[in-house]
FIFIZA-218496 format. One record per residue (C-alpha): residue in one letter; x, y, z. Coordinates in steps of 0.001 Angstrom, whole numbers, plus 500000, padded with zeros to 6 digits. Layout:
REM residues N
+----+--------+--------+--------+
| aa |      u |      v |      w |
+----+--------+--------+--------+
|  A |      X |      Y |      Z |
...
+----+--------+--------+--------+
***
This chain:
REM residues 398
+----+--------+--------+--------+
| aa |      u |      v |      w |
+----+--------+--------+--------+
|  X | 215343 | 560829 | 107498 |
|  X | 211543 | 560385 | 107122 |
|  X | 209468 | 562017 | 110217 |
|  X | 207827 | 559309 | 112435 |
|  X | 204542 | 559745 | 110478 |
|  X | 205836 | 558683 | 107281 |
|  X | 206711 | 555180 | 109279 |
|  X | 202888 | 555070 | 110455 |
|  X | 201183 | 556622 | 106966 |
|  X | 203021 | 553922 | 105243 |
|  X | 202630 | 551162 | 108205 |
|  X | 198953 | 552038 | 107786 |
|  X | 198661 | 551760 | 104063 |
|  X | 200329 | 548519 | 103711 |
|  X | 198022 | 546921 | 105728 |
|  X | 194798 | 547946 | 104410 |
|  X | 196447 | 547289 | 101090 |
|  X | 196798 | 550120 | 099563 |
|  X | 200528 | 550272 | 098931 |
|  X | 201478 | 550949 | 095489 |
|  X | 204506 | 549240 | 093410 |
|  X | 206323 | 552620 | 093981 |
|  X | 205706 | 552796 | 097867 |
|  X | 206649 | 548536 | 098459 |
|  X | 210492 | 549527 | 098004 |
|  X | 210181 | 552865 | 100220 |
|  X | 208700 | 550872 | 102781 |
|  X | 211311 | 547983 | 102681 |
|  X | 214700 | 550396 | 102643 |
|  X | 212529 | 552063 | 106013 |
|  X | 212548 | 548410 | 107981 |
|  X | 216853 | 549124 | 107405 |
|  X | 216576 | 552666 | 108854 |
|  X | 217982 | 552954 | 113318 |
|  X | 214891 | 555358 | 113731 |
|  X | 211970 | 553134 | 112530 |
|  X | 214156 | 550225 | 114824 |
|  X | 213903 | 552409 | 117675 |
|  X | 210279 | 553511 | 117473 |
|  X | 208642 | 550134 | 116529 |
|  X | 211781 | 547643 | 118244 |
|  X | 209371 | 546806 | 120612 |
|  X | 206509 | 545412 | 118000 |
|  X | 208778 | 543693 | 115748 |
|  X | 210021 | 540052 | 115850 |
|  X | 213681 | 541549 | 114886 |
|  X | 214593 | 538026 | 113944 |
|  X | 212102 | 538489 | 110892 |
|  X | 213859 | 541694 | 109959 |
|  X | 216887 | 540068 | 109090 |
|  X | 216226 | 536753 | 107696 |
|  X | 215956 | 535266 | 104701 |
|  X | 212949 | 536471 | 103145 |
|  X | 212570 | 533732 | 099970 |
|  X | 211369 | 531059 | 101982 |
|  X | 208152 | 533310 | 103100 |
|  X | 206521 | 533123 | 099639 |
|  X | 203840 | 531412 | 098522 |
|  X | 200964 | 529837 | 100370 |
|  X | 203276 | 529237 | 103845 |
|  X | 203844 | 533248 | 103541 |
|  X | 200246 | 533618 | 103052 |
|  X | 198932 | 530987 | 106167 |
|  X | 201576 | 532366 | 108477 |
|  X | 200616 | 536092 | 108401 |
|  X | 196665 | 535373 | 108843 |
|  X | 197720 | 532530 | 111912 |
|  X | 199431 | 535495 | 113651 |
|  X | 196527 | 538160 | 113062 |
|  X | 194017 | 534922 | 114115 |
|  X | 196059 | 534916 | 117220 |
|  X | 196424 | 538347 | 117640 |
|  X | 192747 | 538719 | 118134 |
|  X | 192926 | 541275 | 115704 |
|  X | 189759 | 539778 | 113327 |
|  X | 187393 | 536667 | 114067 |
|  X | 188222 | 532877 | 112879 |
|  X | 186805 | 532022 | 110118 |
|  X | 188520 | 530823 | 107114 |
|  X | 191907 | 530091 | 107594 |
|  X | 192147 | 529465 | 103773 |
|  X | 191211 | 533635 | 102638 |
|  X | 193846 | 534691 | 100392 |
|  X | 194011 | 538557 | 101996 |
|  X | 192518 | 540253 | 104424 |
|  X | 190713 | 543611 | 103940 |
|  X | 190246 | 546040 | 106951 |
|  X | 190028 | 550149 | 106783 |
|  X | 192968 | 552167 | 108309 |
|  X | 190489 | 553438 | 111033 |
|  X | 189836 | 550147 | 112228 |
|  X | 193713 | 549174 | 112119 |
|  X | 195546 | 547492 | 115385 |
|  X | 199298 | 547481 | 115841 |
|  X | 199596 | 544187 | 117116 |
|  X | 203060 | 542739 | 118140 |
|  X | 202439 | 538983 | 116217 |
|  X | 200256 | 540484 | 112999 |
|  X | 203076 | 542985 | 112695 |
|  X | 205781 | 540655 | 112841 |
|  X | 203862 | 538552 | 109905 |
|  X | 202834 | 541587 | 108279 |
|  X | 206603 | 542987 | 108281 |
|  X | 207756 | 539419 | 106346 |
|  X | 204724 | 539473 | 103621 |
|  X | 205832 | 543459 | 102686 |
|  X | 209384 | 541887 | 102449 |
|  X | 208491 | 538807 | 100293 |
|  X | 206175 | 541061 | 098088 |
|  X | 209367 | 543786 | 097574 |
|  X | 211050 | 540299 | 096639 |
|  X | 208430 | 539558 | 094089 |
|  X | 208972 | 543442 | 092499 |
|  X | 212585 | 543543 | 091974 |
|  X | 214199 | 542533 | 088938 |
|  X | 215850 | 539040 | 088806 |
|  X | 219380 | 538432 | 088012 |
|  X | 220709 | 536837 | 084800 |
|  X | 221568 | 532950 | 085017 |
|  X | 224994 | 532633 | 086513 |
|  X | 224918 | 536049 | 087870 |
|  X | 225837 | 535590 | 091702 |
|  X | 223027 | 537214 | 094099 |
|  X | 224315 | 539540 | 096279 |
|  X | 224200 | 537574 | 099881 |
|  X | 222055 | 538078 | 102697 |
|  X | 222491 | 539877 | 105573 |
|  X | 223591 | 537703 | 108393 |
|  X | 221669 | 537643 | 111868 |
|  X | 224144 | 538965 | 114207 |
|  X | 225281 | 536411 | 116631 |
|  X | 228283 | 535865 | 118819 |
|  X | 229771 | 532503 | 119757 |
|  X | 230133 | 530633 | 122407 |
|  X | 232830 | 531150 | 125172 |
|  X | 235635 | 528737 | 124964 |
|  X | 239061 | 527654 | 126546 |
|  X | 240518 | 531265 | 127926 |
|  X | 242373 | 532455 | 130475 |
|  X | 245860 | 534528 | 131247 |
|  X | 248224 | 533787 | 133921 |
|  X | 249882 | 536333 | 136067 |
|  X | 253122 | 535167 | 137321 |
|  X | 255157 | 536072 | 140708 |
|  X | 257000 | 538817 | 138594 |
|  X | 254025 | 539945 | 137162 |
|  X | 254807 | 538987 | 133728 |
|  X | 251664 | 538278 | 131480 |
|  X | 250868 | 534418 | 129705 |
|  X | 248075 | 534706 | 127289 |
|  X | 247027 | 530810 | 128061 |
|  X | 245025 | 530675 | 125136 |
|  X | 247567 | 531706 | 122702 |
|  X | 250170 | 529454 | 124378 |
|  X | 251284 | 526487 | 122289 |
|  X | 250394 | 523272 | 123719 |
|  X | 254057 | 521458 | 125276 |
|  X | 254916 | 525132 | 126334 |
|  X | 256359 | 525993 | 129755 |
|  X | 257624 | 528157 | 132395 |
|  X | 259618 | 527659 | 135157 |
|  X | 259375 | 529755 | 138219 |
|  X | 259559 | 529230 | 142067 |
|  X | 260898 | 525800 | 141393 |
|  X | 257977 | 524630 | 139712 |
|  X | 257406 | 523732 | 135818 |
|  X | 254282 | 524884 | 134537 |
|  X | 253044 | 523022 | 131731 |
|  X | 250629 | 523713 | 129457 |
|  X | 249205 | 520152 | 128479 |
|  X | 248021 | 518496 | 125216 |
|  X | 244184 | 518794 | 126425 |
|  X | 245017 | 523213 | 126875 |
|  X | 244987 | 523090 | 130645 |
|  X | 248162 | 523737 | 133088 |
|  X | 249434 | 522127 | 135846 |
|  X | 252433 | 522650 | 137997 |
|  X | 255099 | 520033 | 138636 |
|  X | 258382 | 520756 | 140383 |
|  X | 261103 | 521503 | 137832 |
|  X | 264183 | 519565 | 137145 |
|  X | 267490 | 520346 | 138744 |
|  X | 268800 | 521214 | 135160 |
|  X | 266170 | 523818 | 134841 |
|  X | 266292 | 527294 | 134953 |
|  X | 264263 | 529251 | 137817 |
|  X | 262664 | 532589 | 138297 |
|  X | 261318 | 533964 | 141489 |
|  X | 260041 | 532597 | 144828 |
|  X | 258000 | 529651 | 145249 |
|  X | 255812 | 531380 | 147587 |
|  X | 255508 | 534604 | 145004 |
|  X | 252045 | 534651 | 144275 |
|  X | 250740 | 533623 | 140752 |
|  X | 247103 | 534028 | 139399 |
|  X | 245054 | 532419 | 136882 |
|  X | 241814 | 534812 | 135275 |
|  X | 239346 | 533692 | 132870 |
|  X | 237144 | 536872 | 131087 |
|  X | 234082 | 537038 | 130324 |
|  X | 233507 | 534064 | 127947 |
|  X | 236221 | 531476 | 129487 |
|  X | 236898 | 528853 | 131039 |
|  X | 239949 | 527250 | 132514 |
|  X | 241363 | 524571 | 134226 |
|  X | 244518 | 524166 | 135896 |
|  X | 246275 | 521741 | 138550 |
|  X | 248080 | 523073 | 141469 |
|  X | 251599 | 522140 | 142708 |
|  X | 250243 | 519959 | 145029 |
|  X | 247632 | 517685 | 142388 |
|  X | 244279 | 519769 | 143541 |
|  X | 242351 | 520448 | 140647 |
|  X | 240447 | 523630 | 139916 |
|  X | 238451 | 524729 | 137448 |
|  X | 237278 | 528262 | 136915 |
|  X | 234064 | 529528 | 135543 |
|  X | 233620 | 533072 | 133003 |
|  X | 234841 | 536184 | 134892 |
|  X | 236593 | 534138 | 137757 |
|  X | 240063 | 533854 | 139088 |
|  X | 242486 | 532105 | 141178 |
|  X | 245489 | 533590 | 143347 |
|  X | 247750 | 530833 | 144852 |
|  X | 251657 | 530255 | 145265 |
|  X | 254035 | 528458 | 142550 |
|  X | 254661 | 525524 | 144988 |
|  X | 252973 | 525611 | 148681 |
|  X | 255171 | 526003 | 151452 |
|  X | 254096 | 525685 | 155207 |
|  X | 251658 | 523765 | 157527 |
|  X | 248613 | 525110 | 155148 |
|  X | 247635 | 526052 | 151281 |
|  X | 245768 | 528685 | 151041 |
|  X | 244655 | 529853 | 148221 |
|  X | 242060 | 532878 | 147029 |
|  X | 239163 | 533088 | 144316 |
|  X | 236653 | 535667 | 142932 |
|  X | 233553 | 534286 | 140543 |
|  X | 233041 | 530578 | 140575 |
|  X | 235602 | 527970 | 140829 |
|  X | 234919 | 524090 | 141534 |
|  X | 238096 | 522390 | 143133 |
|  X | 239067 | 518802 | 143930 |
|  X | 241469 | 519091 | 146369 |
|  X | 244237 | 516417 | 146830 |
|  X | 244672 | 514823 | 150563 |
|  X | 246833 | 516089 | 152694 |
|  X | 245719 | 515632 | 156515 |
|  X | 248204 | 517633 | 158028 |
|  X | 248087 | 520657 | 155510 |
|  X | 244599 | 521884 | 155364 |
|  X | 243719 | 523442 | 152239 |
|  X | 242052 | 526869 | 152684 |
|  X | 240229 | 529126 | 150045 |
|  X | 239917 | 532716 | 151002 |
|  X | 236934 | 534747 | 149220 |
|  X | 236996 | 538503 | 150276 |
|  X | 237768 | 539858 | 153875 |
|  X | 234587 | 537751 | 155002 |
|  X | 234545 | 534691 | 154007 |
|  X | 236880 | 531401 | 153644 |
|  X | 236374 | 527518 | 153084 |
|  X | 238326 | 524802 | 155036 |
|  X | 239269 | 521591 | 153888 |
|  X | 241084 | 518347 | 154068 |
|  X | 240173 | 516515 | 150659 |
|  X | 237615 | 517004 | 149112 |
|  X | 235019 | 518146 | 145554 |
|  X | 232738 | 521531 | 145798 |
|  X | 232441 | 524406 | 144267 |
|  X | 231928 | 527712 | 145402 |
|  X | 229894 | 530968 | 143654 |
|  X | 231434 | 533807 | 144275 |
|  X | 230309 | 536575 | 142098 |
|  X | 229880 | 539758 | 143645 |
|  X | 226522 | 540299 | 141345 |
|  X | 224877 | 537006 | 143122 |
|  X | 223319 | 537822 | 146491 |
|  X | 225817 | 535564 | 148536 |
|  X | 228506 | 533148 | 148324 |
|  X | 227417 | 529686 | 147697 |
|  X | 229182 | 526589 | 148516 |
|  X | 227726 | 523168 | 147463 |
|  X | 229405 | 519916 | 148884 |
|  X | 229753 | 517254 | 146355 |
|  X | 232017 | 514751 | 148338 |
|  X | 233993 | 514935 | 151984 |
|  X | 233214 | 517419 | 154608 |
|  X | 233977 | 521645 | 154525 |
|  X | 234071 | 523990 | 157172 |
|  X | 232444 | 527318 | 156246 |
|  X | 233360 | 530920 | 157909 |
|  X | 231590 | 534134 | 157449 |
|  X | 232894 | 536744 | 159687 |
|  X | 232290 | 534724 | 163352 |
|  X | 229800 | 532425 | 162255 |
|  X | 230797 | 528651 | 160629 |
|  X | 229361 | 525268 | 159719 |
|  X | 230469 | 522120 | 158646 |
|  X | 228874 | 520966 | 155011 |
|  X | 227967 | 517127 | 154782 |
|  X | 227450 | 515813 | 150896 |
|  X | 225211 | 517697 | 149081 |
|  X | 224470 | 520242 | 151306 |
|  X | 224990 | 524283 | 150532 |
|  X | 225198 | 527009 | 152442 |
|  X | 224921 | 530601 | 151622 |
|  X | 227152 | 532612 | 153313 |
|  X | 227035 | 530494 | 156464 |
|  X | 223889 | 529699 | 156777 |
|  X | 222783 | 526200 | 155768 |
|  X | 220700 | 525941 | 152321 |
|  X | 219656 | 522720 | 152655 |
|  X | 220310 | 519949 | 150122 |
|  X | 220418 | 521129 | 146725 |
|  X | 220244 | 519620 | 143224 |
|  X | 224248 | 518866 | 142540 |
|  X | 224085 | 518341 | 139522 |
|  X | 222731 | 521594 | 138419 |
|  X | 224889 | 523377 | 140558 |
|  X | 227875 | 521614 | 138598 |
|  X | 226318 | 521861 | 135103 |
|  X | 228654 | 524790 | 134130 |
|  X | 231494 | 522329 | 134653 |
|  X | 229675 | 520144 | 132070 |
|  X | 229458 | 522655 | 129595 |
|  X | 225460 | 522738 | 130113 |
|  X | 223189 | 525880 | 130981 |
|  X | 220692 | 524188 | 133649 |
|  X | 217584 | 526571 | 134126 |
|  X | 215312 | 524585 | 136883 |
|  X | 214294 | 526832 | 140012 |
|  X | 216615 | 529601 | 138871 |
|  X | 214648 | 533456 | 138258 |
|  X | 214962 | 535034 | 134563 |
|  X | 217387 | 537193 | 136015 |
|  X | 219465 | 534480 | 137484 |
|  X | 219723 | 532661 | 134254 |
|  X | 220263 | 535998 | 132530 |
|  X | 223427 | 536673 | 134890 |
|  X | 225135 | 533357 | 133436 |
|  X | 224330 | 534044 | 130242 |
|  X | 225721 | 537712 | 129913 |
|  X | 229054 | 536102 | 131745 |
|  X | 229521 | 533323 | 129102 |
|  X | 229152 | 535824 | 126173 |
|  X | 230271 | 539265 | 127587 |
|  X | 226731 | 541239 | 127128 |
|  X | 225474 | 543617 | 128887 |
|  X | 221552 | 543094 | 129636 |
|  X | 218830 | 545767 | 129490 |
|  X | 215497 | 545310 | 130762 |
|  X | 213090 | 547584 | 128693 |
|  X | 210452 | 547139 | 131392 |
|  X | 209883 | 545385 | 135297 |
|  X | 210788 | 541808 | 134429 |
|  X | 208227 | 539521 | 136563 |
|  X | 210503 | 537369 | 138766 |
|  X | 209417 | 533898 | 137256 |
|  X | 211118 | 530892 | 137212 |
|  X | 212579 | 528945 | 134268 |
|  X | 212617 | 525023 | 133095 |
|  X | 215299 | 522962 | 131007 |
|  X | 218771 | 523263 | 129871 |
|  X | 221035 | 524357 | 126786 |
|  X | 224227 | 523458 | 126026 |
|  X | 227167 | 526204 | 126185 |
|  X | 228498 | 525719 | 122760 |
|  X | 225316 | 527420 | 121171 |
|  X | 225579 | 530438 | 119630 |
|  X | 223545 | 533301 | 121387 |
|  X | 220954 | 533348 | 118508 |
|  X | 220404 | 529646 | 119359 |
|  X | 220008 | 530188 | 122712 |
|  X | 217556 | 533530 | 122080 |
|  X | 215587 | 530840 | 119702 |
|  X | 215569 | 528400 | 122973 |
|  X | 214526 | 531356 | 125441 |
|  X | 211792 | 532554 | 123087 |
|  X | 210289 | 528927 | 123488 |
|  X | 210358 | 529804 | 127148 |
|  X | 208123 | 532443 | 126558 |
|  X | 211174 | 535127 | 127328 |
|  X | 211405 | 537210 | 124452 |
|  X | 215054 | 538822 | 124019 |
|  X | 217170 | 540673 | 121045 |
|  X | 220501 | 541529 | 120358 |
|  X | 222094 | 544825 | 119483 |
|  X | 224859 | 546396 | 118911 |
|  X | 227786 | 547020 | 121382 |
|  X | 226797 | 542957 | 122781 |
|  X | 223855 | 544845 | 124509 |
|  X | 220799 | 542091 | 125209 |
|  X | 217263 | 543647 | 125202 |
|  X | 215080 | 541635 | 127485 |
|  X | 211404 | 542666 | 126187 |
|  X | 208399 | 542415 | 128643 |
+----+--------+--------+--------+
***
């Protein structure tokens, strides 16, 4: 493995020019190489290291790389037409944007150098950007026996019976729980408890034996009976989970989150963020009226209200709140690390700041079914500058 001044000696002599045919393909093979990844990752638009170099050449190639060293402030403005630029290696500045361009002119001019293959000879493909997709439609259910469903590998029509209660897996992938005919087979107690998890990366929705309808965000879950039985239904979450709960005035329904803290409810929509990274649990009102407990204290929610904890938040923007349910990533008012949170949930990474990350706030929205490159692309245009490695680790750059 070359030493670390090999990387700048040749760095340095590609751009004041003096590369020679022989050096171009030593330089190129060293842009492959973990070590010169490591020393230079964090002056190196890493998308540009794996792209696909042929449509640099040419006069775009040519304009990009002296735009980026014109922005770079690395020489004066003058013209924007010059075919190269000459500087000594003395005078040389490693600048994060002229070494990006740099990086893709030394990889179109190895381009140029290598031999070309005969007609109908198939090139040898690029090298892919790595990306991961999307979450999707996953979840596993935990039954009163403690017997595992994989709900994403169950066949739409499937079912179990248990407690006295069917539970169907439905043509659109969701569940729901309706009592079971008299004919049917039965497993375990209806007041066994049963649980629905989503990982990192899912999504679910289910309907509860008595028509409330839930559905759970990445990294959530759901603990509730088979069928309720008794004056109330209480059920318990972790993560985030937005419910519309059926009517029943003299059964209230009752979500427990942790030894602390519980929602009360007659009929009603909301949604509730529970994640134990997020500094509190949130509950946003969308229609009807919620009673709120932490430890002694309570309050009663009115539409479009949120609390945190159990003290009032004020009106909040529901829509945003709910844009998860809508398949949507809404940034507005939220910090970098706040939007960073969802995103790591919704495609299992792990994020690593390489410096203090100022606590700014972000604009827009994206929708979930991008691929993470897509949505690095869309951050980048926020000005937050992120890349991927391996092991699903996220580097957040300063």
């Amino acid at each position: 493995m070359p030493a670390s001044n090999s990387y700048d000696e040749l760095i340095e002599r590609f751009i004041s020019e003096r590369l020679t045919a022989e050096e171009i393909p030593l330089f190129f093979s060293f842009l492959e190489e973990e070590a010169f990844r490591a020393r230079y990752a964090n002056r190196i638009d890493m998308d540009f290291l794996e792209a696909e170099w042929t449509g640099w050449l040419g006069k775009q190639q040519r304009d990009r790389l002296y735009g980026n060293i014109i922005r770079a402030g690395n020489i004066p403005v003058g013209n924007t037409d010059a075919p190269a630029i000459k500087r000594s290696p003395a005078k040389v500045r490693w600048l994060a944007a002229a070494a990006a361009a740099m990086l893709v002119l030394a990889m179109g001019v190895y381009y140029l150098l290598q031999p070309k293959p005969l007609t109908g000879v198939a090139e040898t493909p690029a090298t892919p950007v790595r990306d991961l997709p999307p979450g999707g439609n996953k979840a596993v259910l935990i039954l009163g026996d403690k017997s595992v469903v994989s709900l994403d590998s169950l066949g739409n029509g499937a079912s179990v019976v248990q407690g006295g209660m069917k539970i169907i897996k439905g043509a659109d992938g969701n569940i729901r729980y309706v009592p079971a005919g008299a004919n049917e087979s039965s497993t375990g107690e209806a007041e066994l408890e049963n649980v629905v998890k989503t990982p990192r990366g899912g999504q679910y929705q289910l309907i509860l034996a008595d028509g409330t309808q839930v559905w759970l965000n990445a990294a959530s879950s759901i603990t509730f009976p088979a069928r309720f039985a008794g004056h109330q239904r209480n059920v318990s979450i972790t993560g985030e989970a937005y419910f519309e709960v059926a009517p029943d005035k003299d059964r209230p329904f009752i979500i427990n989150i942790g030894p602390q803290n519980k929602v009360e409810v007659l009929g009603t929509h909301f949604n509730i963020n529970a994640y134990n990274d997020e500094h509190a649990v949130t509950t946003t009102l969308l229609e009807g009226k919620v009673k709120v407990t932490e430890g002694n204290a309570s309050l009663i929610l009115r539409p479009g209200q949120q609390s945190l904890g159990a003290q009032m938040n004020g009106t909040v923007d529901v829509g945003q709140v709910m844009s998860w349910k809508n398949k949507v990533f809404s940034f507005d008012g939220k910090t970098l690390k706040q939007v960073l949170r969802e995103l790591a949930r919704w495609y299992d990474l792990t994020v690593v700041y390489e410096k203090d990350i100022p606590d700014i706030k972000l604009r827009g929205e994206m929708g979930m079914n991008l691929s993470l490159q897509q949505v690095i692309k869309g951050l980048a245009d926020l000005e937050v500058n992120c890349r991927l490695e391996p092991g699903n680790r996220l580097v957040v750059l300063p």
